[in-house]
N, C-alpha and C positions, 0 to 999 in steps of 0.2 A: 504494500500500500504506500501511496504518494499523496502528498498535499500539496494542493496548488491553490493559488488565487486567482479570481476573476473578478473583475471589473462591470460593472452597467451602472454606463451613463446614457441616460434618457433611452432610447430603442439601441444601444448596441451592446454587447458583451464581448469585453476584449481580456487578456492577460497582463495588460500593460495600463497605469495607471492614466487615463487622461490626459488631454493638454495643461488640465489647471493644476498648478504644482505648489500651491502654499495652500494648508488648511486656516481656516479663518473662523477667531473666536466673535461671536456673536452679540457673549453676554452685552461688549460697551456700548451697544446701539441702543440707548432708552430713549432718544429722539424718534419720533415717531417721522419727523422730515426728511433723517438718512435713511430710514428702510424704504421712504417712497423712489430711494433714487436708487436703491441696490437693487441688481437682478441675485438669485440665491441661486447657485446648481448644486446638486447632491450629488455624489458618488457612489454607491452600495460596492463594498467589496466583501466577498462572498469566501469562506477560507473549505476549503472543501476536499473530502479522503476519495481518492479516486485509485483502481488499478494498476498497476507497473504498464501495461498495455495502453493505457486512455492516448489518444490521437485528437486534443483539441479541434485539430481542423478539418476531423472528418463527420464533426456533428452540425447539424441544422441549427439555430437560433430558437427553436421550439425548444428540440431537447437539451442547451444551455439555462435556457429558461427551466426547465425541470431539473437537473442537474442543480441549480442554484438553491431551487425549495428546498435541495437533500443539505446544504452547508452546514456544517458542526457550530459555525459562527459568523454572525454577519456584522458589519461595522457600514457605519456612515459616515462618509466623511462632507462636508461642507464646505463651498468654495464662494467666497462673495465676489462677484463680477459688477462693476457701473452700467448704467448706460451705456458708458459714452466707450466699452469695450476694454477698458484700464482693469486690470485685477486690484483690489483695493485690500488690505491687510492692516 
């Protein structure tokens, strides 16, 4: 048995973590004026025991999709994006 990680962001499931690469604490946003101007994207990354055999790239996006429900542990991570396309931290 092997553990791996997988990644879904918004419709894709990949092995590799995203473009956005700073996690982003949230709690300092008690202004309600800055959350109107962040976009939020979530990351799920999915840690999951899988075969010596498993072949990532010979499953559909359904059965990753399924594969993710069986994860031993799921983690969210949070990335705050502007507007105006800036990563903001």
């Amino acid at each position: 048995m092997n553990t791996i990680r997988l990644y879904k962001f918004k419709d894709s499931i990949s092995r590799k973590m995203q473009f956005l690469s700073k996690e982003s604490n949230l709690d300092s946003l008690d202004d309600p004026i800055h959350s109107k101007l962040l976009d939020i994207e979530i990351v799920t990354e999915y840690i999951i025991n899988i075969s010596n055999d498993f072949i990532y790239e010979d499953l559909s996006y359904s059965e990753l999709i399924h594969l993710c429900s069986s994860a031993r542990k799921t983690i969210e991570h949070y990335f705050v994006k502007s507007n105006i396309d800036y990563d903001l931290i």
